[in-house]
Structures are given as C-alpha cells and as structure tokens.
PyMOL commands that place a pseudoatom at each C-alpha (Angstrom):
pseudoatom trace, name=CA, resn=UNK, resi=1, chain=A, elem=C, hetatm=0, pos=[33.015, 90.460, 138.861]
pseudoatom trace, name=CA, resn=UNK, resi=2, chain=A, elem=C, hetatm=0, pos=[30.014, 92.787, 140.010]
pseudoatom trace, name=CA, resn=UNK, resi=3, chain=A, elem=C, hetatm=0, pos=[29.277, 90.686, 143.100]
pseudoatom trace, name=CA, resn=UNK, resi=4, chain=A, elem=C, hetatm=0, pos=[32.208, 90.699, 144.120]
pseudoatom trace, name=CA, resn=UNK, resi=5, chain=A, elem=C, hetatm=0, pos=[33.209, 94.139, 143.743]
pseudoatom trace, name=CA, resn=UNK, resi=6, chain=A, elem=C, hetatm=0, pos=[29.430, 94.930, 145.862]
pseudoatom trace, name=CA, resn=UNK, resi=7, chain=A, elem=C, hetatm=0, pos=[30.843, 92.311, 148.313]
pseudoatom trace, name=CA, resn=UNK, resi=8, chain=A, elem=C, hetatm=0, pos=[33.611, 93.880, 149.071]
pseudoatom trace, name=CA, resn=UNK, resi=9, chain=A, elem=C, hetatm=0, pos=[32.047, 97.608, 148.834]
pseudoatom trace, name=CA, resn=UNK, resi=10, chain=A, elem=C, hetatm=0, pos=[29.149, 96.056, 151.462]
pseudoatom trace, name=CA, resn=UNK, resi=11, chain=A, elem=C, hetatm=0, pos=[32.194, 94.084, 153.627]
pseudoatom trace, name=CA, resn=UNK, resi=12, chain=A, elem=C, hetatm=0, pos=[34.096, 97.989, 153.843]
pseudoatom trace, name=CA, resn=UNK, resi=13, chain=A, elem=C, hetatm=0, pos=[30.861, 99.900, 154.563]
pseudoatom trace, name=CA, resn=UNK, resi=14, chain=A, elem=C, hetatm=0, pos=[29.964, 97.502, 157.387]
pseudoatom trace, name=CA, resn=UNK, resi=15, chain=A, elem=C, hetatm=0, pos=[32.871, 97.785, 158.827]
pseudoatom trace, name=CA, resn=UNK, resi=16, chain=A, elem=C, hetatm=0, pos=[32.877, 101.713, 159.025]
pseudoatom trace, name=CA, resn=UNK, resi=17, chain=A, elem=C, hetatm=0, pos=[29.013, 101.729, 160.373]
pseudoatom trace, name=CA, resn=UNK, resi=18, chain=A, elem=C, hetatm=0, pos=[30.460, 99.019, 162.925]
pseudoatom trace, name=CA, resn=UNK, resi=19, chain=A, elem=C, hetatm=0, pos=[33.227, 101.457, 163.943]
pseudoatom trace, name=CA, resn=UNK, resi=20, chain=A, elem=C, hetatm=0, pos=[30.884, 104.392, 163.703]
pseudoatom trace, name=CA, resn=UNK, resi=21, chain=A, elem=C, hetatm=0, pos=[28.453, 102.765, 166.214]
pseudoatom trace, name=CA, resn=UNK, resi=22, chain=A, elem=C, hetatm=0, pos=[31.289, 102.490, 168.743]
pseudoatom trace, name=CA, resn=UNK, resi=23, chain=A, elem=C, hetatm=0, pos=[33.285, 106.088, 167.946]
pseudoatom trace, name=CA, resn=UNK, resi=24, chain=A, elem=C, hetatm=0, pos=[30.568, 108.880, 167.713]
pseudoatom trace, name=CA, resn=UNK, resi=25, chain=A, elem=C, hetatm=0, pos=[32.598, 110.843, 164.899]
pseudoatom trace, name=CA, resn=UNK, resi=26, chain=A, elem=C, hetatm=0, pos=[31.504, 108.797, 162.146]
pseudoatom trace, name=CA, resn=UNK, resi=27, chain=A, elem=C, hetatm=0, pos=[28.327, 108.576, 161.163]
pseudoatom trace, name=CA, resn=UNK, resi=28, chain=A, elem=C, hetatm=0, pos=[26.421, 104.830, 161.274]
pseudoatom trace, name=CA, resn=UNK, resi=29, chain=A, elem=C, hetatm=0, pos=[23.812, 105.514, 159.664]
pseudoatom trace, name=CA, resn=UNK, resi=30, chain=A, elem=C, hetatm=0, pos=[25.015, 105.914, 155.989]
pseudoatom trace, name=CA, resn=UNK, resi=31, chain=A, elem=C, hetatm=0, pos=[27.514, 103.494, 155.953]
pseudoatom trace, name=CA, resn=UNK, resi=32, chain=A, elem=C, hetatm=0, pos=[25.154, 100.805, 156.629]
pseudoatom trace, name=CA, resn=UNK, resi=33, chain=A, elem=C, hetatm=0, pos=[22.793, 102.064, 154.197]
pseudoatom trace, name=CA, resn=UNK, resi=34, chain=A, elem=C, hetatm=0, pos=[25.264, 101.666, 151.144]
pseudoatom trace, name=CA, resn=UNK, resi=35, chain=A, elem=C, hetatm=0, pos=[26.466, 98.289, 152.969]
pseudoatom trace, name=CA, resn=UNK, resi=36, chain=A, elem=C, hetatm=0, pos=[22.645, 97.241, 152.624]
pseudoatom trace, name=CA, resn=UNK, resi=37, chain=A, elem=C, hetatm=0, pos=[22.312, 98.457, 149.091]
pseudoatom trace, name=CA, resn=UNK, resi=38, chain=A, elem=C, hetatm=0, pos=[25.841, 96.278, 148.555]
pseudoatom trace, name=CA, resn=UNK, resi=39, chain=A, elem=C, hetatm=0, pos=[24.604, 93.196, 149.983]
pseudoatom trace, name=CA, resn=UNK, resi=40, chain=A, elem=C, hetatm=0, pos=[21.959, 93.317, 148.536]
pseudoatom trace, name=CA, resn=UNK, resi=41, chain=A, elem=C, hetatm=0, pos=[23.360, 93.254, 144.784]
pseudoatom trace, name=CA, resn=UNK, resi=42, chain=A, elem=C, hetatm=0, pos=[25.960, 90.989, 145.714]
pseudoatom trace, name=CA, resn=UNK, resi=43, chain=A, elem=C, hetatm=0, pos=[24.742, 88.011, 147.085]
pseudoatom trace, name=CA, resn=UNK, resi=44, chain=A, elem=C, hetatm=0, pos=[21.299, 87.293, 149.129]
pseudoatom trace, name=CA, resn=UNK, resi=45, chain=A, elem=C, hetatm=0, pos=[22.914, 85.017, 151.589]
pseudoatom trace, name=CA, resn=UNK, resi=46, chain=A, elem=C, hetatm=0, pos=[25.033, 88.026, 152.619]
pseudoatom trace, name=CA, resn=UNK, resi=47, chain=A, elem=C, hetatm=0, pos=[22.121, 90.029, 152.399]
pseudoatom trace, name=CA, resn=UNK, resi=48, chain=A, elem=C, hetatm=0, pos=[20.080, 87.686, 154.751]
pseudoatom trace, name=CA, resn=UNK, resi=49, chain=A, elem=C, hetatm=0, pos=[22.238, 87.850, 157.064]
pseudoatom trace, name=CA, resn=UNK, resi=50, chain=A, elem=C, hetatm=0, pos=[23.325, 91.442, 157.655]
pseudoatom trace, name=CA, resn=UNK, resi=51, chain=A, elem=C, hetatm=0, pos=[19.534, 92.214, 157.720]
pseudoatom trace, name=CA, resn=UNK, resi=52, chain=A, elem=C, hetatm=0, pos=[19.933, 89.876, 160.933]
pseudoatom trace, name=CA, resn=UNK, resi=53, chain=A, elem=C, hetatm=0, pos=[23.201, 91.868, 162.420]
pseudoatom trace, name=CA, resn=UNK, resi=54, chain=A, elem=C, hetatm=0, pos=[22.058, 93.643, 165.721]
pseudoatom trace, name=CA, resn=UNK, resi=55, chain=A, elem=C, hetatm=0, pos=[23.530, 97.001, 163.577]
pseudoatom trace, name=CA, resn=UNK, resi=56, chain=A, elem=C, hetatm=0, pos=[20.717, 96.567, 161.027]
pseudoatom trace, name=CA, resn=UNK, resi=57, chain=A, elem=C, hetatm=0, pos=[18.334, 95.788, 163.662]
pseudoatom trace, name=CA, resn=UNK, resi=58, chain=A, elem=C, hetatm=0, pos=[19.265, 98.924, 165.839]
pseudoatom trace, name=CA, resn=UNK, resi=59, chain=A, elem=C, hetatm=0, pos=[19.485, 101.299, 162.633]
pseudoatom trace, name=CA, resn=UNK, resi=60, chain=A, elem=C, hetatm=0, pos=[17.735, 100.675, 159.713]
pseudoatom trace, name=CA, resn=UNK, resi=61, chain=A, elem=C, hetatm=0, pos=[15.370, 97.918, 160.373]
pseudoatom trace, name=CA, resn=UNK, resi=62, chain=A, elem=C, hetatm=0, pos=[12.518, 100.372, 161.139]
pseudoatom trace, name=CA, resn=UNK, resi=63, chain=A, elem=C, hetatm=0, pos=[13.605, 103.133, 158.662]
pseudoatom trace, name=CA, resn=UNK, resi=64, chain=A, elem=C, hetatm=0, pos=[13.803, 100.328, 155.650]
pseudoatom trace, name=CA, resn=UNK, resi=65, chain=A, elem=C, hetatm=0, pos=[10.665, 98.951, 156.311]
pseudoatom trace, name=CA, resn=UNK, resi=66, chain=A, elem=C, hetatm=0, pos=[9.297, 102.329, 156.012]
pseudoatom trace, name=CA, resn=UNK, resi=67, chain=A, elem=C, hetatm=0, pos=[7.708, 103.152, 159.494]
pseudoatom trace, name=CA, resn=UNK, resi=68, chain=A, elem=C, hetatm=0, pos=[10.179, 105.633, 160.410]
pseudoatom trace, name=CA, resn=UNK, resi=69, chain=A, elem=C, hetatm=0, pos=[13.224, 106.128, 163.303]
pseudoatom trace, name=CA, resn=UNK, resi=70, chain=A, elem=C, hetatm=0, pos=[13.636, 105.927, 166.669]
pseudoatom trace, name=CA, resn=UNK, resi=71, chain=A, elem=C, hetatm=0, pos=[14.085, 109.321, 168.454]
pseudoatom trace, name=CA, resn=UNK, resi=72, chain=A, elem=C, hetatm=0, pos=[17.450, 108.237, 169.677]
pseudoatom trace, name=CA, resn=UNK, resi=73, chain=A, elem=C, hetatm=0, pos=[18.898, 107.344, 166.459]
pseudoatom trace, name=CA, resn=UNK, resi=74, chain=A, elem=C, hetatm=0, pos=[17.947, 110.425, 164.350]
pseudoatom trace, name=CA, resn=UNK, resi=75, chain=A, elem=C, hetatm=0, pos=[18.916, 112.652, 167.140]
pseudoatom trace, name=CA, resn=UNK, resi=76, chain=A, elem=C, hetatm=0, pos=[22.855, 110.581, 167.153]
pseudoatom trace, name=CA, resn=UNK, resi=77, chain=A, elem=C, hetatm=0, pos=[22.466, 110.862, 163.345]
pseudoatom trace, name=CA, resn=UNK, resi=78, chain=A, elem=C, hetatm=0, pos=[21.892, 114.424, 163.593]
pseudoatom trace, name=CA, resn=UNK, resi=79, chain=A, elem=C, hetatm=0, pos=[24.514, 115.368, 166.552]
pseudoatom trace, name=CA, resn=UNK, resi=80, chain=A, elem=C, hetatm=0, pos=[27.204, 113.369, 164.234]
pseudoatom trace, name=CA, resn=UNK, resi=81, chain=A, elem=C, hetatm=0, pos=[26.468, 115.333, 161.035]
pseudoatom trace, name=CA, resn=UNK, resi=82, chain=A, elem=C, hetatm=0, pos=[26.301, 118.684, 163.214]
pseudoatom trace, name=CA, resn=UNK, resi=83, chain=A, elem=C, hetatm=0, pos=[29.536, 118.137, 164.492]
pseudoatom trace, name=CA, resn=UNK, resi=84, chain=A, elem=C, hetatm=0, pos=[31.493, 116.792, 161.521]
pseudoatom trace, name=CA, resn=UNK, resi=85, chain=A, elem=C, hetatm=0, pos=[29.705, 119.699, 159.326]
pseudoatom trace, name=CA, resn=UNK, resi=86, chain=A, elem=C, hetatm=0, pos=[30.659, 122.124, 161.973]
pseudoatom trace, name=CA, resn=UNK, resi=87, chain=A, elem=C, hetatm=0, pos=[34.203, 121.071, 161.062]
pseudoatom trace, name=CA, resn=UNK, resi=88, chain=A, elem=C, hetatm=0, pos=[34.316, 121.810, 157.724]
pseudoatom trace, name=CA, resn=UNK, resi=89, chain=A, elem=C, hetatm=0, pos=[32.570, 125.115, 158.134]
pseudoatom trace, name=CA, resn=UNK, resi=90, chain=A, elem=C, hetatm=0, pos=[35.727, 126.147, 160.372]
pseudoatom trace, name=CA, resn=UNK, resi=91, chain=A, elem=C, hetatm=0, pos=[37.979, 125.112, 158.234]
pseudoatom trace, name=CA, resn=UNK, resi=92, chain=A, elem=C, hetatm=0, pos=[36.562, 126.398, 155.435]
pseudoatom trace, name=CA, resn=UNK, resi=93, chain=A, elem=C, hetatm=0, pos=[35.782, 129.624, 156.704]
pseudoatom trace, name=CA, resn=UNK, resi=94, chain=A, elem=C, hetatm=0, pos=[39.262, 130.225, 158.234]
pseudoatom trace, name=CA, resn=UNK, resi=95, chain=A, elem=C, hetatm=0, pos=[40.981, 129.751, 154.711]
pseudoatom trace, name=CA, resn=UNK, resi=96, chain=A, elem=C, hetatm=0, pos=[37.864, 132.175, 153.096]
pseudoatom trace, name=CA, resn=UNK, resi=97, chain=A, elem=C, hetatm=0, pos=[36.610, 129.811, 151.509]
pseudoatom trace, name=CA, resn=UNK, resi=98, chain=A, elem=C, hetatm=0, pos=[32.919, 131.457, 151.919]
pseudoatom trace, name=CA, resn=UNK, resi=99, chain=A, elem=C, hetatm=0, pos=[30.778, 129.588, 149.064]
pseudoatom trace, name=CA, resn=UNK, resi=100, chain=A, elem=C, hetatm=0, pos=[31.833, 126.394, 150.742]
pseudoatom trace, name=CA, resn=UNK, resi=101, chain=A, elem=C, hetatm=0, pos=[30.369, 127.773, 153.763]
pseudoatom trace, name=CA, resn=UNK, resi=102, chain=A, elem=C, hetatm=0, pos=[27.298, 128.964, 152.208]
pseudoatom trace, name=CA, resn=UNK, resi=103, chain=A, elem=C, hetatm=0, pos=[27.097, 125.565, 150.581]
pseudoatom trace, name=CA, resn=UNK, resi=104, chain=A, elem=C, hetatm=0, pos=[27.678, 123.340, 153.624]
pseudoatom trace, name=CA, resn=UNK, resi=105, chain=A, elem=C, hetatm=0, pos=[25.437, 125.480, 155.731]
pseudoatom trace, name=CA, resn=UNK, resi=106, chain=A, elem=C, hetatm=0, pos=[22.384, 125.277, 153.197]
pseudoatom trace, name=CA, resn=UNK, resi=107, chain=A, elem=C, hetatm=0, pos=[23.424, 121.178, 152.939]
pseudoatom trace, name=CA, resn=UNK, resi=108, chain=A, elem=C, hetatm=0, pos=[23.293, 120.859, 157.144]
pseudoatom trace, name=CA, resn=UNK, resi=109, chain=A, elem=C, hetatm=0, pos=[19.837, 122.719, 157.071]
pseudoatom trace, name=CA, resn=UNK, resi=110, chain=A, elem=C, hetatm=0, pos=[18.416, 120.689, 154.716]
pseudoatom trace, name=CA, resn=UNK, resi=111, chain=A, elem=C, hetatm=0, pos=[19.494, 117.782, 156.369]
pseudoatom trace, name=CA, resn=UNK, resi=112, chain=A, elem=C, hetatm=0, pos=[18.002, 118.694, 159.807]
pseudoatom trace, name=CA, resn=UNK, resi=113, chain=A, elem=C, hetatm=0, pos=[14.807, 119.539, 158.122]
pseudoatom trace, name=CA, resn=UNK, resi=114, chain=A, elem=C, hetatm=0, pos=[14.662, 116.105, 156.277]
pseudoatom trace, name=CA, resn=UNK, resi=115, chain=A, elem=C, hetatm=0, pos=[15.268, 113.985, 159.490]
pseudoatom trace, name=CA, resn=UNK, resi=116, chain=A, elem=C, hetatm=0, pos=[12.983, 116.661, 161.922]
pseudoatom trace, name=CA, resn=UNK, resi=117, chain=A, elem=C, hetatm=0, pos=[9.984, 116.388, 159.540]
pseudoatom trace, name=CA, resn=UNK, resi=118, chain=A, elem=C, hetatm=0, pos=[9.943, 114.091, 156.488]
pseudoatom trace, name=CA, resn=UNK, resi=119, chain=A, elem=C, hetatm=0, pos=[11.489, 111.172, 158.838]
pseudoatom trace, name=CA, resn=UNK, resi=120, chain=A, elem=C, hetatm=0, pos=[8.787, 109.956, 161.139]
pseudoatom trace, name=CA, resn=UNK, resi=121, chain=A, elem=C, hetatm=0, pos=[10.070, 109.320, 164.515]
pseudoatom trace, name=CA, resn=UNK, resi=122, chain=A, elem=C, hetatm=0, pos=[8.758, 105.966, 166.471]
pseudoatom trace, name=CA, resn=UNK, resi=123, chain=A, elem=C, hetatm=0, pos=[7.171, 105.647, 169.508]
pseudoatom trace, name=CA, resn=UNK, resi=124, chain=A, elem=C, hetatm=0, pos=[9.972, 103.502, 172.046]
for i in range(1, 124): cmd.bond("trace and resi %d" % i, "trace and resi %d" % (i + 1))
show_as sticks, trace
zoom trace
C-alpha cells in the first residue's frame, strides 16, 4: 500500500515540476525533488527511469550527484520563489498581517543565501 501511495505522490509531483518547467509561476525545482524521493521508495523501475527524463537531467542531475547547479537554474529557482514570496508578502501585509511578513521575509532571505552560497554553481 506504501508503494503505491509514493507512486502516486511521485506520478502528481512530476506532473507539477513538468508544468512548472513550462509556466514560470511554479517552481520545478521542488516538485521534482519530492517526485525523486517518491520514486525512489516506490518502485526502482520508476525510479530508473525518471532519473532518465530530460526534467531530471536539466534539474537535479547535477545537484543530486552533489557537484552543484547550473547558473541558469538557481537563478529561475530563485526568480520563481522571489516572485511567488513577493505575493504573499502583499497579501499579507495589506490584511496586517505583519508577523507573516516578518516570517516570509526572514524565510526568502534565507533561501537566497542558501542557493547564492551553500549551492555551488557549475561551470556551463
């Protein structure tokens, strides 16, 4: 019941990194990182082969095997989480919602930080 459960999970999350690849408001990156971590409890046949999906390839090939990012894919990853973070800090902030703000503002630091230097960035 676990696998399939995963399967499905992994099936879902591929799906939304596939759309996020094409529509530049949803972020790629993490959605094929839990589809990964899906496929990979699943069932290694499904595993094998989304490692071999031109998404993993472009994405997370690099970044999984622990030699960094391409330059072009952590600045996408960062522009996406910018923008979508930018829209919660309106919102947030035009209901006074203030903590939130403080909160998601201290989260989208952090997260630039992470990606500008703990993420090595590869040479094209």
């Amino acid at each position: 019941m676990k696998k399939i459960v995963y399967c499905f999970f992994g099936c879902v999350c591929f799906a939304f990194g596939g759309i996020g690849a094409v529509l530049p408001i949803l972020p790629t990156f993490p959605f094929l990182l839990l589809a990964a971590f899906c496929f990979a409890r699943s069932s290694e046949r499904l595993h094998a082969w989304f490692r071999e999906t031109k998404l993993y390839k472009e994405n997370l090939e690099d970044y999984v095997a622990g030699n960094g990012m391409r330059k072009q894919a952590k600045i996408r990853i960062m522009c996406t989480v910018t923008v979508l973070m930018s829209i919660g800090f309106i919102l947030m902030s035009s209901k006074g919602v203030y903590i939130g703000c403080i909160v998601l503002a201290c989260v989208w630091i952090l997260h630039i930080l992470y990606f500008c230097f703990k993420v090595k960035t590869i040479a094209e």
